[in-house]
PDBQT receptor file of N, H, CA, C and O in Angstrom, charges set to zero:
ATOM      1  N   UNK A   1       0.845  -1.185   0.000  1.00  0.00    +0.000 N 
ATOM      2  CA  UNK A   1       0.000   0.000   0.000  1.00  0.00    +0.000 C 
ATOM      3  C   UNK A   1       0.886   1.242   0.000  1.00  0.00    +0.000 C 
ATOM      4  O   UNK A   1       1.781   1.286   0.843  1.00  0.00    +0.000 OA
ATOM      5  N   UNK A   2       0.763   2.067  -0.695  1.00  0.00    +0.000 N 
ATOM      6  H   UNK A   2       0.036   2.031  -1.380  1.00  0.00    +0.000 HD
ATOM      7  CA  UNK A   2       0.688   3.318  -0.652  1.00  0.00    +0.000 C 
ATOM      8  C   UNK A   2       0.688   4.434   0.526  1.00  0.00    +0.000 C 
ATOM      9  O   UNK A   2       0.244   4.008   1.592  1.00  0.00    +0.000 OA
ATOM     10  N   UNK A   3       1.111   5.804   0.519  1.00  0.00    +0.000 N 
ATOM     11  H   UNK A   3       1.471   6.150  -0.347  1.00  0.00    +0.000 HD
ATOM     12  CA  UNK A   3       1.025   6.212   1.426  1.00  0.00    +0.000 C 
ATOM     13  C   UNK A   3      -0.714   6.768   1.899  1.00  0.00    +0.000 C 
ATOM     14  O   UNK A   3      -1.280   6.586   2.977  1.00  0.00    +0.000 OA
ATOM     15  N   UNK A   4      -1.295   7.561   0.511  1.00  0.00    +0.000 N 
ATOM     16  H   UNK A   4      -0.835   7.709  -0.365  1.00  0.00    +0.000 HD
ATOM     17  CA  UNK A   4      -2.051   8.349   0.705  1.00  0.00    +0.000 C 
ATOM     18  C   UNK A   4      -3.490   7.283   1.346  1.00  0.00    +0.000 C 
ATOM     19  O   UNK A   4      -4.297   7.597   2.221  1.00  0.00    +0.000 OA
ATOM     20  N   UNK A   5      -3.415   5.886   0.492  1.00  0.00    +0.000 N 
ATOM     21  H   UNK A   5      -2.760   5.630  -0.219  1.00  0.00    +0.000 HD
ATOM     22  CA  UNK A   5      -4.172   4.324   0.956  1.00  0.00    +0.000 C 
ATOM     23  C   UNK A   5      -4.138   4.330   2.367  1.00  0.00    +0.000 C 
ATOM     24  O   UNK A   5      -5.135   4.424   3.083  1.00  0.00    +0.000 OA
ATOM     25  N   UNK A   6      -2.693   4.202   2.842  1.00  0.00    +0.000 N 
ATOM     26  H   UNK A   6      -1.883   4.126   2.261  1.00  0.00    +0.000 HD
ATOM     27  CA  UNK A   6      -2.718   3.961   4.655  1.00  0.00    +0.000 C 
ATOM     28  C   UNK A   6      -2.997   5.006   5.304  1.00  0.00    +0.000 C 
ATOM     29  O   UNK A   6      -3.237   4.905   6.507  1.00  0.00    +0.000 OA
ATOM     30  N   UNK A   7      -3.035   6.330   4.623  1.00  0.00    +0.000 N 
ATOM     31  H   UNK A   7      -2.840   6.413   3.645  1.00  0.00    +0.000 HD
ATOM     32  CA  UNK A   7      -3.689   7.171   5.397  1.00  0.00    +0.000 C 
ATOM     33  C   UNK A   7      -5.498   7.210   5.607  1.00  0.00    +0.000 C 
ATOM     34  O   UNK A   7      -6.117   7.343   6.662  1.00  0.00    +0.000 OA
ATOM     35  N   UNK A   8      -5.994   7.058   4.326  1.00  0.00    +0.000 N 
ATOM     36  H   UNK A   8      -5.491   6.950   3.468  1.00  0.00    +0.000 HD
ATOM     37  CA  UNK A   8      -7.620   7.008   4.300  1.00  0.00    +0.000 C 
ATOM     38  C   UNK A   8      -7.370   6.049   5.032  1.00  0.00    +0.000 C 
ATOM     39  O   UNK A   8      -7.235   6.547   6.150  1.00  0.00    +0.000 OA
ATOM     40  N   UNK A   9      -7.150   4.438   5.136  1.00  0.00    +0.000 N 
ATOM     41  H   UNK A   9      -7.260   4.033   4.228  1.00  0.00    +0.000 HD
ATOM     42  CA  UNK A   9      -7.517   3.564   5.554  1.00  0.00    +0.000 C 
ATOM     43  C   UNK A   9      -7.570   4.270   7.054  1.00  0.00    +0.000 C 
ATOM     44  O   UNK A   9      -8.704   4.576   7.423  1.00  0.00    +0.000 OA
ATOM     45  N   UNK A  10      -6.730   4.497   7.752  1.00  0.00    +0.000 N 
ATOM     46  H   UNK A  10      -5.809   4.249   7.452  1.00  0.00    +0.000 HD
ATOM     47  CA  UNK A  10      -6.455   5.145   9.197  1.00  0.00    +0.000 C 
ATOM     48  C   UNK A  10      -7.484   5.773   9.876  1.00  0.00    +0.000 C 
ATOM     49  O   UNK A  10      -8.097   5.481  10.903  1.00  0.00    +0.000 OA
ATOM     50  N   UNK A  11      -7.581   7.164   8.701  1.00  0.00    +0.000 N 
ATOM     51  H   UNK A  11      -7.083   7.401   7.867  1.00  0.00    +0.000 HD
ATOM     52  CA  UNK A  11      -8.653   7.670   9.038  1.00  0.00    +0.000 C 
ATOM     53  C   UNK A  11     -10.194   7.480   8.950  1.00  0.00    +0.000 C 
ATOM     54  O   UNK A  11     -11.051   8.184   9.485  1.00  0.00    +0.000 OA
ATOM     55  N   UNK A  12     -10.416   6.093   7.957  1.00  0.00    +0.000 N 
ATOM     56  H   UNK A  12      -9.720   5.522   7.522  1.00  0.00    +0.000 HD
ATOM     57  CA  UNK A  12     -11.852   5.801   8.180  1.00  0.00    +0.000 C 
ATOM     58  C   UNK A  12     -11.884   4.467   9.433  1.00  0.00    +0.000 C 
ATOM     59  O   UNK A  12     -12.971   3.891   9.490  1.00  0.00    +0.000 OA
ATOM     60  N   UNK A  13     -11.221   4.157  10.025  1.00  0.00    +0.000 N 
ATOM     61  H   UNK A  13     -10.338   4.625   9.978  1.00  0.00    +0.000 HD
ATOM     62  CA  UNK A  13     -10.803   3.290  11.039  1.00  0.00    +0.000 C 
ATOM     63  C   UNK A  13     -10.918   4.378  12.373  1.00  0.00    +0.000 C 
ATOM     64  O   UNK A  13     -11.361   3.949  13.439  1.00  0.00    +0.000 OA
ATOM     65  N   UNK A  14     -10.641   5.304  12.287  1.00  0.00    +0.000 N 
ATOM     66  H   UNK A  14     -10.281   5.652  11.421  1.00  0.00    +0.000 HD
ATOM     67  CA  UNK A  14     -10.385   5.955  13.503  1.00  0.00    +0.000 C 
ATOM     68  C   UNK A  14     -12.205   6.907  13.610  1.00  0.00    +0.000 C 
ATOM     69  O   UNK A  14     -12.620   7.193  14.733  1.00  0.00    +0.000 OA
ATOM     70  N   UNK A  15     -12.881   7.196  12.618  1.00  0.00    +0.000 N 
ATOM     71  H   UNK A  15     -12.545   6.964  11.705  1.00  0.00    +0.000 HD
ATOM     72  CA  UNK A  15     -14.082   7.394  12.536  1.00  0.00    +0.000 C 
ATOM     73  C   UNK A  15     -15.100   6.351  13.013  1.00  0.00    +0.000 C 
ATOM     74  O   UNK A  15     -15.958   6.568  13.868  1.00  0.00    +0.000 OA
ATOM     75  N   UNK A  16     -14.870   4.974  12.238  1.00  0.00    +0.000 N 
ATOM     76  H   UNK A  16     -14.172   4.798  11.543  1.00  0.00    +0.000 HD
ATOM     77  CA  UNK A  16     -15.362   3.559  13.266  1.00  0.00    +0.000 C 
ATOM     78  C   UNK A  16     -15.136   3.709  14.725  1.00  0.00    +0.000 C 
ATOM     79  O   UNK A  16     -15.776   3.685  15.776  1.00  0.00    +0.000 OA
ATOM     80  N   UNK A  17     -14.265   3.829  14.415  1.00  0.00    +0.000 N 
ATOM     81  H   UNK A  17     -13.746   3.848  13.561  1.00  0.00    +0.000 HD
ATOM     82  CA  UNK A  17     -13.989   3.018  16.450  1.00  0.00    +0.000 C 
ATOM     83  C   UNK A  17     -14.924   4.441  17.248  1.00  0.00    +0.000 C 
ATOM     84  O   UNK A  17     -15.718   4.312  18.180  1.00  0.00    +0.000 OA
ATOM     85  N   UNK A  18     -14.562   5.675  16.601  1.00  0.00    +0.000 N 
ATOM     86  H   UNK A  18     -13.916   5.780  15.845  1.00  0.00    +0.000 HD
ATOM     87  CA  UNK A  18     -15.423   6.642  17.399  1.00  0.00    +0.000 C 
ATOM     88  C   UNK A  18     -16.844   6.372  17.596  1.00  0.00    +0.000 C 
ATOM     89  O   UNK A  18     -17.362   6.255  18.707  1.00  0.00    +0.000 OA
ATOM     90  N   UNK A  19     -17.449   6.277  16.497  1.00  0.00    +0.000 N 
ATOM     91  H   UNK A  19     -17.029   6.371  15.594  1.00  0.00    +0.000 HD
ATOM     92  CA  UNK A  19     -18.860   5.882  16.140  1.00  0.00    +0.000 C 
ATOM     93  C   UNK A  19     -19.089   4.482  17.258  1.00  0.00    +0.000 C 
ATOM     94  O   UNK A  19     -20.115   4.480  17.937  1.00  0.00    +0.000 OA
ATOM     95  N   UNK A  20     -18.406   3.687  17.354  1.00  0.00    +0.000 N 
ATOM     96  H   UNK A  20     -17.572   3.687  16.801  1.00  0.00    +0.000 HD
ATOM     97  CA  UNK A  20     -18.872   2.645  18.267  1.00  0.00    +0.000 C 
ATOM     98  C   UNK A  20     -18.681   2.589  19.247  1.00  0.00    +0.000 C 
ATOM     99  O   UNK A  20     -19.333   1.809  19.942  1.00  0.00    +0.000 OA
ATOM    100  N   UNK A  21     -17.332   3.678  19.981  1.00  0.00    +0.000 N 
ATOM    101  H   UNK A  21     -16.803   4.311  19.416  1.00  0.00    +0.000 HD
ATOM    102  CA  UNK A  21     -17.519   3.844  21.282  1.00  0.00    +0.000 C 
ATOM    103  C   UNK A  21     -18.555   4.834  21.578  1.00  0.00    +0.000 C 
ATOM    104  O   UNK A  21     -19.305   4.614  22.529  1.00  0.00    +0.000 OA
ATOM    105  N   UNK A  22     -18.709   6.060  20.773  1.00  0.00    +0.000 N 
ATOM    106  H   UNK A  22     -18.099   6.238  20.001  1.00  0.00    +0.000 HD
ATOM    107  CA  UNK A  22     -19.844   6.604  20.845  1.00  0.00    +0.000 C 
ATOM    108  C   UNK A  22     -21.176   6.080  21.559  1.00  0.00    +0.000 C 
ATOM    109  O   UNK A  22     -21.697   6.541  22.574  1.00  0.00    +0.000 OA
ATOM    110  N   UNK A  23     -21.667   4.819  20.643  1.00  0.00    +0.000 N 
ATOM    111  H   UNK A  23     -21.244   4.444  19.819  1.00  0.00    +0.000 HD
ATOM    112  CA  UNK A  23     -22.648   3.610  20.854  1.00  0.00    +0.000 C 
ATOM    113  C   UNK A  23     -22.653   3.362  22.092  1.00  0.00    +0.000 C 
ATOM    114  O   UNK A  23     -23.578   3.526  22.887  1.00  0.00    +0.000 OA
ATOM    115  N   UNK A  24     -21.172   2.790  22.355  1.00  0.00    +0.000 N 
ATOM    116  H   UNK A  24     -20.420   2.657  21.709  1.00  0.00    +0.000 HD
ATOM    117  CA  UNK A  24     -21.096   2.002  23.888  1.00  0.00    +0.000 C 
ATOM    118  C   UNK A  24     -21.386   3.135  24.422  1.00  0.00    +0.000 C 
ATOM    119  O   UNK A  24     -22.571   3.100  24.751  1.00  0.00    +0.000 OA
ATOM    120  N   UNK A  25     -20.831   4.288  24.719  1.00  0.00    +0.000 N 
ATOM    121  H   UNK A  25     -19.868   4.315  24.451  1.00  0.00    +0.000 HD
ATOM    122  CA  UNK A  25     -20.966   4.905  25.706  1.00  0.00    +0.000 C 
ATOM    123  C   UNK A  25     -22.229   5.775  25.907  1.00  0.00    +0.000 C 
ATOM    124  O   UNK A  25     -22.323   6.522  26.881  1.00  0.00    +0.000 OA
ATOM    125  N   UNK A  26     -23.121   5.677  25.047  1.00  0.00    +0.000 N 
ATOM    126  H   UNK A  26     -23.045   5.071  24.255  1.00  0.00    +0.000 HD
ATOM    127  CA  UNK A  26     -24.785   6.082  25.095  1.00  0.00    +0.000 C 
ATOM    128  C   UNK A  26     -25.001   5.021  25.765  1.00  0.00    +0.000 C 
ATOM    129  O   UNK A  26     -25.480   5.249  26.876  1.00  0.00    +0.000 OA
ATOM    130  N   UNK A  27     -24.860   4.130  25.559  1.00  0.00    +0.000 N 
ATOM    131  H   UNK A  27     -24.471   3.945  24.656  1.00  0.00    +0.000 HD
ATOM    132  CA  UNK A  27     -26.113   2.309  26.031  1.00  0.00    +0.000 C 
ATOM    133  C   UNK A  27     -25.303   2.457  27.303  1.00  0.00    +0.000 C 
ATOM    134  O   UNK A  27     -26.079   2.534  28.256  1.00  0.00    +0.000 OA
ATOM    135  N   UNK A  28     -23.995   2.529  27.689  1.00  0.00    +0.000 N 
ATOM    136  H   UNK A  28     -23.365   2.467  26.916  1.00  0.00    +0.000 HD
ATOM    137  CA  UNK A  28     -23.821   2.489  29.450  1.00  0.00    +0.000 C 
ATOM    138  C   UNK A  28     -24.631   3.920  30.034  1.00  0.00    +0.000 C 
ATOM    139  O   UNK A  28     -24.873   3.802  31.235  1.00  0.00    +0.000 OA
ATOM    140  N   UNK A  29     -25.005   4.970  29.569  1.00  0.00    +0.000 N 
ATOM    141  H   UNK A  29     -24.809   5.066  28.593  1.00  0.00    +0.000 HD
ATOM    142  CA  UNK A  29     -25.771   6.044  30.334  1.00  0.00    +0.000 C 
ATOM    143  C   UNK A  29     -27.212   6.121  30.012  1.00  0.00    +0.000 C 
ATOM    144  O   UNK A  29     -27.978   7.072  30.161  1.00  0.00    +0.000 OA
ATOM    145  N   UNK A  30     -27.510   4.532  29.379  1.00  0.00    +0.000 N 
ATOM    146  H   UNK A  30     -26.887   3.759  29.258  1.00  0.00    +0.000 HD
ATOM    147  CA  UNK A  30     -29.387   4.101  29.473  1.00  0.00    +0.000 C 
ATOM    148  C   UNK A  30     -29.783   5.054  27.865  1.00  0.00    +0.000 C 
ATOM    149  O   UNK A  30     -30.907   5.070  27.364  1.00  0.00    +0.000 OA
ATOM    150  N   UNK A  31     -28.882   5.588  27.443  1.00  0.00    +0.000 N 
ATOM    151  H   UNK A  31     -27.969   5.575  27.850  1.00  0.00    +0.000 HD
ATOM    152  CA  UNK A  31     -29.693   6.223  26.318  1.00  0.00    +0.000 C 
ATOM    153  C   UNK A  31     -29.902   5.350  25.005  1.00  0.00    +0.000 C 
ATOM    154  O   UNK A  31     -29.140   4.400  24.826  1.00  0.00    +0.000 OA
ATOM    155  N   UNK A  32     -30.974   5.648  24.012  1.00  0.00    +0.000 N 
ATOM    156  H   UNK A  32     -31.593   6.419  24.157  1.00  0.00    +0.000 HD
ATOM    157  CA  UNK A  32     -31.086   4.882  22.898  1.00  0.00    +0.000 C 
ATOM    158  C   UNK A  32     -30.022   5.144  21.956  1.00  0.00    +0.000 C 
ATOM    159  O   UNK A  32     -28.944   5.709  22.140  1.00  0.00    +0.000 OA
ATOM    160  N   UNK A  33     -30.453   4.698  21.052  1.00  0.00    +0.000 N 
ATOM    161  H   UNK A  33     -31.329   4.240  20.902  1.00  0.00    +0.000 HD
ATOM    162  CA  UNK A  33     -29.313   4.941  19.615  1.00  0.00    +0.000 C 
ATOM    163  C   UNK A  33     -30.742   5.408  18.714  1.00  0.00    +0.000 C 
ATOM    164  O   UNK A  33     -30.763   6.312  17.879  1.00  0.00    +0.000 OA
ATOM    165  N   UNK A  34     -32.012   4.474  19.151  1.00  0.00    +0.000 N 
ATOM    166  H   UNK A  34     -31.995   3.740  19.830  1.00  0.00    +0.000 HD
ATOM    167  CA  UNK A  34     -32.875   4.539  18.226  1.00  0.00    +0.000 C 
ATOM    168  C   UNK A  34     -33.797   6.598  18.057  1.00  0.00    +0.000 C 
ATOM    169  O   UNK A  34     -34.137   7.180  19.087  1.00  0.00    +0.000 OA
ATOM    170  N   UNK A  35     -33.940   7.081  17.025  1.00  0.00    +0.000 N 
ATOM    171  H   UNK A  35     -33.663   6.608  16.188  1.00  0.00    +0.000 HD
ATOM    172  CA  UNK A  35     -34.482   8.230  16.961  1.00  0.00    +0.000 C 
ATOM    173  C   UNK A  35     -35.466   8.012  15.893  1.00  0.00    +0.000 C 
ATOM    174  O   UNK A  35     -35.535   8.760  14.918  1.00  0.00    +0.000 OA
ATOM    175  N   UNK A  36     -36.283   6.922  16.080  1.00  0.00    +0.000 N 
ATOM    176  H   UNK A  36     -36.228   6.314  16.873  1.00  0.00    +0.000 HD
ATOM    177  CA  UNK A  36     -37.580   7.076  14.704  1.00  0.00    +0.000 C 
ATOM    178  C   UNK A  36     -38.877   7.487  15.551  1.00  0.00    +0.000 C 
ATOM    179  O   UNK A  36     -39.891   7.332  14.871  1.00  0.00    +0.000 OA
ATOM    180  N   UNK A  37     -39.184   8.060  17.092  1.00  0.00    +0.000 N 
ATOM    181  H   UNK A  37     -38.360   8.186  17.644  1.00  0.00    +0.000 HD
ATOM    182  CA  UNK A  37     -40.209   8.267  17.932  1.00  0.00    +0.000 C 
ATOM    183  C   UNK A  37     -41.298   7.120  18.098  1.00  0.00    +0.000 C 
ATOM    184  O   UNK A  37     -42.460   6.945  17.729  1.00  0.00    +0.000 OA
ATOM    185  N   UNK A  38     -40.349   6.426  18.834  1.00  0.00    +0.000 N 
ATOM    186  H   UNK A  38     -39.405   6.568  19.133  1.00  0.00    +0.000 HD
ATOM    187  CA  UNK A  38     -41.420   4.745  19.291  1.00  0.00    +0.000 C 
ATOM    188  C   UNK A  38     -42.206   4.745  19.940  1.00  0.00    +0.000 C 
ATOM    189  O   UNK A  38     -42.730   3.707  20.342  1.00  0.00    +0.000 OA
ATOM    190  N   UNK A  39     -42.580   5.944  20.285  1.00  0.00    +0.000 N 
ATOM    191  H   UNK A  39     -42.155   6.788  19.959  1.00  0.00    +0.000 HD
ATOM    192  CA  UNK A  39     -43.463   6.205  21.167  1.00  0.00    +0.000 C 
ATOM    193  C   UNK A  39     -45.216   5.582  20.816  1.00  0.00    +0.000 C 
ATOM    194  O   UNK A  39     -45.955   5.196  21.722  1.00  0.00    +0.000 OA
ATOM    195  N   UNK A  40     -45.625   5.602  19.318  1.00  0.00    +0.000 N 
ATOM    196  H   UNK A  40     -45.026   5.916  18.582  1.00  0.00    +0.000 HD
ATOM    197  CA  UNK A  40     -46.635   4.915  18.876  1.00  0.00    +0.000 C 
ATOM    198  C   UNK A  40     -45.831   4.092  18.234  1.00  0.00    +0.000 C 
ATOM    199  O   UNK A  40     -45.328   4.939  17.495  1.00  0.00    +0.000 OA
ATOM    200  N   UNK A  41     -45.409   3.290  17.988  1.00  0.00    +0.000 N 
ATOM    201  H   UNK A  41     -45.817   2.602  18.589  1.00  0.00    +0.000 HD
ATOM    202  CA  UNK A  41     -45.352   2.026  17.253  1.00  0.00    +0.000 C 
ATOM    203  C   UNK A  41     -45.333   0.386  18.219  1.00  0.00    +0.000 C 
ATOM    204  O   UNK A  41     -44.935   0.026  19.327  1.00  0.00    +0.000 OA
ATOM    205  N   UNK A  42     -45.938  -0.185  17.163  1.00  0.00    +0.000 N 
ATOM    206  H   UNK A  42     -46.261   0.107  16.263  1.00  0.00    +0.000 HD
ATOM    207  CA  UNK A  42     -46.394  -1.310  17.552  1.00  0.00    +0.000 C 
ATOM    208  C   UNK A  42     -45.343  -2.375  18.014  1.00  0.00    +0.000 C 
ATOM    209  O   UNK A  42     -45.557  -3.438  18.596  1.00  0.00    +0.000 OA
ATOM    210  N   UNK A  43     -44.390  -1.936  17.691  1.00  0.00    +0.000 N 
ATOM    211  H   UNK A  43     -44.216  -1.072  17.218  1.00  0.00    +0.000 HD
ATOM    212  CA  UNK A  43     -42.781  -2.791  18.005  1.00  0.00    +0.000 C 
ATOM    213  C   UNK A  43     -42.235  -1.931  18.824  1.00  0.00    +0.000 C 
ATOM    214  O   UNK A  43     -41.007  -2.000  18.869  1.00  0.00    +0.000 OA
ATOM    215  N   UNK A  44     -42.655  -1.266  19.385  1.00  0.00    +0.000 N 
ATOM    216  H   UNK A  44     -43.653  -1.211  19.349  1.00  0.00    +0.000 HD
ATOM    217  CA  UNK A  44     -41.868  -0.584  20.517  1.00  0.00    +0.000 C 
ATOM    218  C   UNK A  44     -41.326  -1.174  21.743  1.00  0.00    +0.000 C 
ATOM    219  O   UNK A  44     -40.387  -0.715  22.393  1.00  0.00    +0.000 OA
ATOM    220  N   UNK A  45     -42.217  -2.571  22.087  1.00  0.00    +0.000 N 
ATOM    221  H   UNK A  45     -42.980  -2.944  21.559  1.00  0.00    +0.000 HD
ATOM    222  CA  UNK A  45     -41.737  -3.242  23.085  1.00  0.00    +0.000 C 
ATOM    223  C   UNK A  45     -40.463  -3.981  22.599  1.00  0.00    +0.000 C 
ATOM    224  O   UNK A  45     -39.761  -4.364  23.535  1.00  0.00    +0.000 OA
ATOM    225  N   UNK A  46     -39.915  -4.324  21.149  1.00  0.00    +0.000 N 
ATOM    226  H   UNK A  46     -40.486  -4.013  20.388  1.00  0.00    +0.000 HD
ATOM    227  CA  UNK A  46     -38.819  -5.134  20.777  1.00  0.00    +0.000 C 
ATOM    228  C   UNK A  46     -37.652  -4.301  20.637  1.00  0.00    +0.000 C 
ATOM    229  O   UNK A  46     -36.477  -4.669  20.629  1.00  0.00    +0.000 OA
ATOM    230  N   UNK A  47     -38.171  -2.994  20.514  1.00  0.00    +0.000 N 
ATOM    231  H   UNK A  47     -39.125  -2.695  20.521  1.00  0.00    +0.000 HD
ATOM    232  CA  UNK A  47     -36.900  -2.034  20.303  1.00  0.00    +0.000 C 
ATOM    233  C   UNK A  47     -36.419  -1.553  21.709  1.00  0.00    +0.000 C 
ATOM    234  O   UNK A  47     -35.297  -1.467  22.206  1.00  0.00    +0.000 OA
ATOM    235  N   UNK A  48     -37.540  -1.300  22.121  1.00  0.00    +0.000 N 
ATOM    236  H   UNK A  48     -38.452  -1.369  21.716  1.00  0.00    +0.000 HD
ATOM    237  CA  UNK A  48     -37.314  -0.584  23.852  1.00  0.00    +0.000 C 
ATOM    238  C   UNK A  48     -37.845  -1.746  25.426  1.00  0.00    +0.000 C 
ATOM    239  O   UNK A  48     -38.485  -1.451  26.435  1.00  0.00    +0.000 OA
ATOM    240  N   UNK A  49     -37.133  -3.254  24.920  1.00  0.00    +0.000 N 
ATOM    241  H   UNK A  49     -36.612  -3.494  24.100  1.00  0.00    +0.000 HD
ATOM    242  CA  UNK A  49     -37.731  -3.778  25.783  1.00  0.00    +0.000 C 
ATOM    243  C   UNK A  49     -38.064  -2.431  27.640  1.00  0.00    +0.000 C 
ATOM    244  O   UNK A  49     -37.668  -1.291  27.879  1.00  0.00    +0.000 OA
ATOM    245  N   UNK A  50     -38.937  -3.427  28.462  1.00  0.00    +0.000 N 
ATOM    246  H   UNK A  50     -39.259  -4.353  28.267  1.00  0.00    +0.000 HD
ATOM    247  CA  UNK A  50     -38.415  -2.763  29.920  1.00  0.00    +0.000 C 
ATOM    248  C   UNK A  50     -37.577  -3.269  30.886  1.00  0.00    +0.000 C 
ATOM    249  O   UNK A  50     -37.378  -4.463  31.109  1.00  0.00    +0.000 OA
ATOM    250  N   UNK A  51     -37.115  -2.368  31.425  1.00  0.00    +0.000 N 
ATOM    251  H   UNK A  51     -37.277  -1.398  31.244  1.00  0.00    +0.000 HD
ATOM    252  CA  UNK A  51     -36.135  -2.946  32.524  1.00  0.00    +0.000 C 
ATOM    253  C   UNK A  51     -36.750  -4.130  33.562  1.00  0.00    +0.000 C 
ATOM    254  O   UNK A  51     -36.033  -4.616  34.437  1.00  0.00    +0.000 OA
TER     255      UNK A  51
């Protein structure tokens, strides 16, 4: 590989890992990921089981 290759590669690697600690670190402070307003929908119990 190339230089300018190992650089994109790097930097779309370092955008992942943000994005998924991101994730983790919403779901350890109880928050969703989900934003479609489940509030009426009929699958709301599969998306938002309860504690």
């Amino acid at each position: 590989m190339n230089l300018p290759t190992t650089i994109g590669v790097i930097i779309v690697a370092v955008i992942f890992v943000a994005i998924v600690a991101r994730e983790i670190y919403n779901r350890k402070k109880g928050k969703s990921s989900c934003s479609c307003g489940c509030s009426g929908c009929a699958m709301k119990d599969k998306c938002h089981p309860e504690k």
